[in-house]
C-alpha positions as CSV (number, residue, x, y, z in Angstrom):
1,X,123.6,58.3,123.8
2,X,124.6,60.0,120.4
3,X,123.0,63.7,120.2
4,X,122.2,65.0,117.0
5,X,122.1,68.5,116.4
6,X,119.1,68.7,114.3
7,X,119.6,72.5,113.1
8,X,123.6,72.2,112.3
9,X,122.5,69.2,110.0
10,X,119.4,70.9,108.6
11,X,121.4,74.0,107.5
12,X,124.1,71.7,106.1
13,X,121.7,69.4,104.1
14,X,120.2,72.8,102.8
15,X,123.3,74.8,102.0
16,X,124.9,71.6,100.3
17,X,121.6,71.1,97.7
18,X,121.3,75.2,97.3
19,X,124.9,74.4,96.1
20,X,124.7,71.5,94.3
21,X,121.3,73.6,92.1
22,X,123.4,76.2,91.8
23,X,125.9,74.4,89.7
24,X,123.3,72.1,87.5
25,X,124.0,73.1,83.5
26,X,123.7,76.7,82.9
27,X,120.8,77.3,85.1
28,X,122.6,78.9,87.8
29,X,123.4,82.3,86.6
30,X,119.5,82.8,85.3
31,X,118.4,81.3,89.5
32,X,120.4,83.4,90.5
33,X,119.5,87.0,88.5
34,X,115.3,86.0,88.9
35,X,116.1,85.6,92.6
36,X,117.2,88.0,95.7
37,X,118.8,86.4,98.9
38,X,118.8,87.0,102.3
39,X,120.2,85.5,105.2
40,X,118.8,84.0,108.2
41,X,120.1,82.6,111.0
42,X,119.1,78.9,112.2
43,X,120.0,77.3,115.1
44,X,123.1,79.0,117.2
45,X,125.8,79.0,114.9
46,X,124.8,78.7,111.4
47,X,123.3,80.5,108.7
48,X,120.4,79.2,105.7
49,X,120.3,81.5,102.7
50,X,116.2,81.1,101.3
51,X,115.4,82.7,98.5
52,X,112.2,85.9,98.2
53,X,110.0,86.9,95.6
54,X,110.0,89.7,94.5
55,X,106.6,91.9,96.2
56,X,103.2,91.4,94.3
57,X,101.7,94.3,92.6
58,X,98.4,94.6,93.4
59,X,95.8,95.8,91.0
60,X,91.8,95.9,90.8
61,X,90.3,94.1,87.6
62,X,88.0,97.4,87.0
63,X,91.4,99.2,86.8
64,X,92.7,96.5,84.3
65,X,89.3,96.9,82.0
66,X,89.2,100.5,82.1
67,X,93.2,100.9,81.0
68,X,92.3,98.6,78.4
69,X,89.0,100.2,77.1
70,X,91.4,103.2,76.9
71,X,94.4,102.6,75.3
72,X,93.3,99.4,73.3
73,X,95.7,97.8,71.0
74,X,94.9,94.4,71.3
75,X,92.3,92.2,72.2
76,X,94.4,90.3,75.3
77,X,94.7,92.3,78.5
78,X,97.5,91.4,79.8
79,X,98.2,91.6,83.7
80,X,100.8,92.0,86.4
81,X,103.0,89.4,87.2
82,X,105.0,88.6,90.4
83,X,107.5,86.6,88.1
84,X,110.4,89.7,87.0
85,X,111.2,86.9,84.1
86,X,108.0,88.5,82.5
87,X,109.1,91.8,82.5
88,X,109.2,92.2,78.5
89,X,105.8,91.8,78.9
90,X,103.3,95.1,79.6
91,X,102.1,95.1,83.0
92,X,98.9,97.7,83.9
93,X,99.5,100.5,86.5
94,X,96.8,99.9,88.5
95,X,97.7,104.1,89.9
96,X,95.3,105.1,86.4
97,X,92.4,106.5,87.5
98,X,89.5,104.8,86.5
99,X,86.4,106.2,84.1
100,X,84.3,108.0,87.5
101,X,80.5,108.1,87.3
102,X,79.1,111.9,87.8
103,X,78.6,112.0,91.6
104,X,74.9,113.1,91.2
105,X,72.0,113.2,88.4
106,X,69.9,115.7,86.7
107,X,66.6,114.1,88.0
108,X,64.9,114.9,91.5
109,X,67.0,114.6,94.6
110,X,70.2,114.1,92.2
111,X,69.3,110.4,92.3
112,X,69.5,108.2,89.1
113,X,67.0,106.8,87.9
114,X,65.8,103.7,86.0
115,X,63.1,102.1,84.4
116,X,60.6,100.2,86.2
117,X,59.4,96.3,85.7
118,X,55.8,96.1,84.1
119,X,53.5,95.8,86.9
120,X,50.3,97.2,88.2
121,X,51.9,100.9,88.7
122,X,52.6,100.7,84.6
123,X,48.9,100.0,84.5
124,X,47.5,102.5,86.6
125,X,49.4,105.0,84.7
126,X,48.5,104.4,81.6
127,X,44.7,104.4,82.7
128,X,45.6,107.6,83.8
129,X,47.5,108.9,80.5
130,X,44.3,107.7,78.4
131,X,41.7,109.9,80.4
132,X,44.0,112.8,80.7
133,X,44.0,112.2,76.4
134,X,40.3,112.4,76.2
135,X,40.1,115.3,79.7
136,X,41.9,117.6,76.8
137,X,39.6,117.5,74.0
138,X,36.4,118.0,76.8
139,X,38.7,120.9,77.9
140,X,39.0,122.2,74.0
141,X,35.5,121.6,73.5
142,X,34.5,123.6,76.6
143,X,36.8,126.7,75.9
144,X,34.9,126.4,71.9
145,X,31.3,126.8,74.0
146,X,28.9,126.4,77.3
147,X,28.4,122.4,77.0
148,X,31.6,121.9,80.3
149,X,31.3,119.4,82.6
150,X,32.1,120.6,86.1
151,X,35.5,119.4,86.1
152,X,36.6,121.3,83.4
153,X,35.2,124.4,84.0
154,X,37.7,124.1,87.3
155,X,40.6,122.7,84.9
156,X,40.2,126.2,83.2
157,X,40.0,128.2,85.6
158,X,43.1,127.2,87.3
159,X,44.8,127.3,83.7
160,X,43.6,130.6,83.2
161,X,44.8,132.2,86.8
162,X,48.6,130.6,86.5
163,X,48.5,132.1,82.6
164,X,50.0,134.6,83.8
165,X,53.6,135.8,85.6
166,X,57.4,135.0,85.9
167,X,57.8,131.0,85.9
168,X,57.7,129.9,89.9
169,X,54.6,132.5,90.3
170,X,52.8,130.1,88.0
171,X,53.6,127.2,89.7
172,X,52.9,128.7,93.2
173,X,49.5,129.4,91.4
174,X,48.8,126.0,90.6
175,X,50.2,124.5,93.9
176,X,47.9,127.0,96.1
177,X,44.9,126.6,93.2
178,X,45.1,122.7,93.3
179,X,45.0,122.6,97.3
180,X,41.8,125.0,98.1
181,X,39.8,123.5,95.2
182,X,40.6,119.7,96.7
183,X,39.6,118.0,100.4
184,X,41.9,115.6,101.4
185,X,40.0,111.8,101.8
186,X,41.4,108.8,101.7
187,X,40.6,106.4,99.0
188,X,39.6,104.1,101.5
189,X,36.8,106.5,102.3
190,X,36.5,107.8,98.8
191,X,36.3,104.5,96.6
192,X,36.3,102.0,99.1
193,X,39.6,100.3,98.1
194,X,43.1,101.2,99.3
195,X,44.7,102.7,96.4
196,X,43.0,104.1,93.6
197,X,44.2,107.0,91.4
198,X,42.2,109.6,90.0
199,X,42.5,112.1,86.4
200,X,42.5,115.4,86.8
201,X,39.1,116.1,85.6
202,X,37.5,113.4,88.1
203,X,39.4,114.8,91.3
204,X,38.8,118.5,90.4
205,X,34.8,117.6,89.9
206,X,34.4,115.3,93.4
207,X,36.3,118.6,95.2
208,X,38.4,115.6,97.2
209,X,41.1,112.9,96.5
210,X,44.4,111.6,98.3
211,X,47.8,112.9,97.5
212,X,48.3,111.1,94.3
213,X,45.2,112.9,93.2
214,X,46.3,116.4,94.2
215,X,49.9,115.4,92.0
216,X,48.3,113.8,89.0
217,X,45.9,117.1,89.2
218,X,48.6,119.5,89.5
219,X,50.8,117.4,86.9
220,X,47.8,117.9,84.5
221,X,47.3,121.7,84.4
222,X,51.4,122.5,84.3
223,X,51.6,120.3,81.1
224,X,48.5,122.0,79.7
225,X,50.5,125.2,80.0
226,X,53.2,124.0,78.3
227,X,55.7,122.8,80.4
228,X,57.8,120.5,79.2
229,X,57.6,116.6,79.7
230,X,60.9,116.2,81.1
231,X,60.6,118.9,83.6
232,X,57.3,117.7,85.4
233,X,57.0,114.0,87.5
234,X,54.7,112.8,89.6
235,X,57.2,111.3,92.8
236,X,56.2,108.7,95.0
237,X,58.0,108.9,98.0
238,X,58.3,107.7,101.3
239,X,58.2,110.5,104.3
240,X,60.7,109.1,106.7
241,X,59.3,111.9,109.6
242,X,55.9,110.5,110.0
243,X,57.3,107.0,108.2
244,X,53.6,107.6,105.3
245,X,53.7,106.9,101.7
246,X,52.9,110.4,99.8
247,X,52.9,111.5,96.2
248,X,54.1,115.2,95.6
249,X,54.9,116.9,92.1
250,X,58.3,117.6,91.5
251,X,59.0,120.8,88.4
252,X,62.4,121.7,87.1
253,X,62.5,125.3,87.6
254,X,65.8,127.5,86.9
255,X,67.5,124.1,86.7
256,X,66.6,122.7,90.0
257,X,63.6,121.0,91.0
258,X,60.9,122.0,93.4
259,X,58.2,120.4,95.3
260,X,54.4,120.8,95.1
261,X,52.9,119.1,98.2
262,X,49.0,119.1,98.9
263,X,50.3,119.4,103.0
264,X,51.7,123.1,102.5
265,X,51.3,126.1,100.1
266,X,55.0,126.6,99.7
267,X,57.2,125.1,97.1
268,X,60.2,123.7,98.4
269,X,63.4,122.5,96.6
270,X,64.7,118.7,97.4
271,X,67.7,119.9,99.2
272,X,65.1,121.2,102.1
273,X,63.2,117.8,102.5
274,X,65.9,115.1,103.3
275,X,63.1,113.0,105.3
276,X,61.7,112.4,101.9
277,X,62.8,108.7,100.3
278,X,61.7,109.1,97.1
279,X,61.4,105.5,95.6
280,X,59.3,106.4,91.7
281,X,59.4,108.9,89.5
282,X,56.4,109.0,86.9
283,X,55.9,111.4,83.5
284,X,55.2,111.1,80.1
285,X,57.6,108.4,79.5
286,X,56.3,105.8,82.1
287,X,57.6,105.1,85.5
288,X,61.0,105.0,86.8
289,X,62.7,103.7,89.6
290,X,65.3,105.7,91.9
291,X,67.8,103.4,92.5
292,X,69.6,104.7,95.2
293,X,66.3,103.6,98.3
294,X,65.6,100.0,96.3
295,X,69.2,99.2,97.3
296,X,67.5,98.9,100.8
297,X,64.0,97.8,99.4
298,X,61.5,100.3,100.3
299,X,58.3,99.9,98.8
300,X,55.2,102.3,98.3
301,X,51.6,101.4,99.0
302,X,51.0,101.8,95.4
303,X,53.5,99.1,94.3
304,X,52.1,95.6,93.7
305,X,53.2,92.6,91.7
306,X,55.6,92.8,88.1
307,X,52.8,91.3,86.0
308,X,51.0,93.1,83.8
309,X,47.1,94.2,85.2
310,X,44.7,92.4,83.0
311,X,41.4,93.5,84.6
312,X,40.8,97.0,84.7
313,X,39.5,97.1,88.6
314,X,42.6,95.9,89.6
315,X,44.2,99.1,87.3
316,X,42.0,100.9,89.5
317,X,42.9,99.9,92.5
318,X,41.0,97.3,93.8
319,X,41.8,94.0,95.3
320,X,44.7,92.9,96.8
321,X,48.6,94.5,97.2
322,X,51.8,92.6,96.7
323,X,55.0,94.4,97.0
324,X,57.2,95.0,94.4
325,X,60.8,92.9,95.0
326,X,63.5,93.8,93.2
């Protein structure tokens, strides 16, 4: 029976067309610089010469777009090519270091922060930003003469005892004022609903609220005394150590932010609360969203849905809850 040896005949039918390319028109010298060779050996006695690429560079297309933003003379970005034929061409080193975001933020907790979808929060604070307008002119009018509703006789008072002192002893003031004037109740027990938040006036002259009460409060009197927008929000948070929703005041003070919390008379800076989530940060310019928790989607009790409130018991927080999904 004839034997074929099926490896001496496959590395002869190879060698002979290698050979037979090599020698078609004028291609061969071109093959033969674009290509590197290395032997192999197949079967027991013979060799196969294949031909190997040259190795891929590797890049990251956010390398490629931040070269170009850099250093752009064109409008092509042109990218790295296996094929050394190419090699009049530019090719991007993906080794440049790409355009690095800072690692942390000047708001609360170093977080960034964002601003929120139009919902029911939106609402609730501009219900609260329109009483606090017309709490100041009943505060003006009660500092002018006698005619001063209860709450602002208290709203003065506290201004009036943190008046004075370095910086963080008027905050400590207001922090440690706010507290003994204010009993904690739920607004369940309060109002009857789940959520409902409260101007400054209304929780100092009821003597109670919840924690967003004792923040919007607090938030009230440091901005009457002329701190600075930018340096005062109300935080909704989420306290990871007895797994509760809680509002606390967070001020800028010597460039780092401190917490007023209605649970305790000290102020405390971020670094020393790390059980704190804090998922929206609220001021003068509207609500914003930290955007470091919402990658995991933790949700407040005061969030509900992204449309705008249209009846103003809902604004005050009545009916039902949806959570906010971002």
């Amino acid at each position: 029976m004839l034997r074929i040896n099926h490896a001496r005949v496959f590395a002869w039918a190879a060698g002979y067309l290698l050979a037979v390319s090599f020698m078609a028109g004028g291609a061969g010298e071109a093959f033969a610089k674009s290509r590197l060779k290395s032997p192999i050996s197949v079967g027991e006695d013979s060799s196969l010469e294949i031909v190997a690429r040259p190795p891929v560079r590797f890049f990251t297309i956010s390398a490629v777009l931040a070269k170009h933003d850099r250093h752009a003379v064109s409008s092509v970005v042109k990218l790295a090519s296996a094929d050394t034929s190419l090699q009049s061409s530019p090719i991007i080193d993906s080794d440049m270091p790409s355009p690095q975001m800072p690692a942390t933020s000047e708001e609360p907790f170093g977080l960034f922060t964002f601003r929120a979808p139009e919902g029911l929060l939106w609402a609730k604070w501009r219900t609260i930003q329109a009483n606090m307008e017309r709490e100041a002119l009943a505060v003006s009018r009660c500092k002018s003469d006698d005619d001063c509703s209860p709450g602002a006789r208290k709203f003065i008072a506290v201004l009036e005892a943190a008046a004075q002192g370095a910086t963080r002893t008027r905050i400590e003031t207001v922090n440690d004022s706010i507290n003994r004037s204010v009993r904690y109740v739920s607004d369940l027990q309060q109002h009857g609903v789940v959520d409902r938040w409260s101007s400054p006036l209304e929780t100092l002259a009821a003597g109670q609220g919840d924690c967003e009460d004792y923040a919007i409060a607090k938030y009230g009197v440091l901005r009457a005394s002329g701190f600075a927008e930018a340096d005062v929000k109300v935080l909704l948070v989420r306290d990871l150590a007895v797994r509760q929703d809680h509002a606390v005041l967070a001020v800028r003070l010597e460039g780092r932010w401190v917490i007023l919390d209605n649970r305790r008379s000290a102020l405390l800076e971020t670094r020393d609360l790390p059980h704190f989530m804090p998922l929206f940060a609220i001021n003068q310019t509207g609500v914003s969203l930290f955007a470091a928790p919402y990658a995991s989607l933790v949700h407040h009790e005061s969030e509900t849905d992204l449309l705008p409130a249209t009846n103003s018991d809902a604004v005050a927080g009545g009916g039902q809850t949806l959570q906010l999904l971002l």
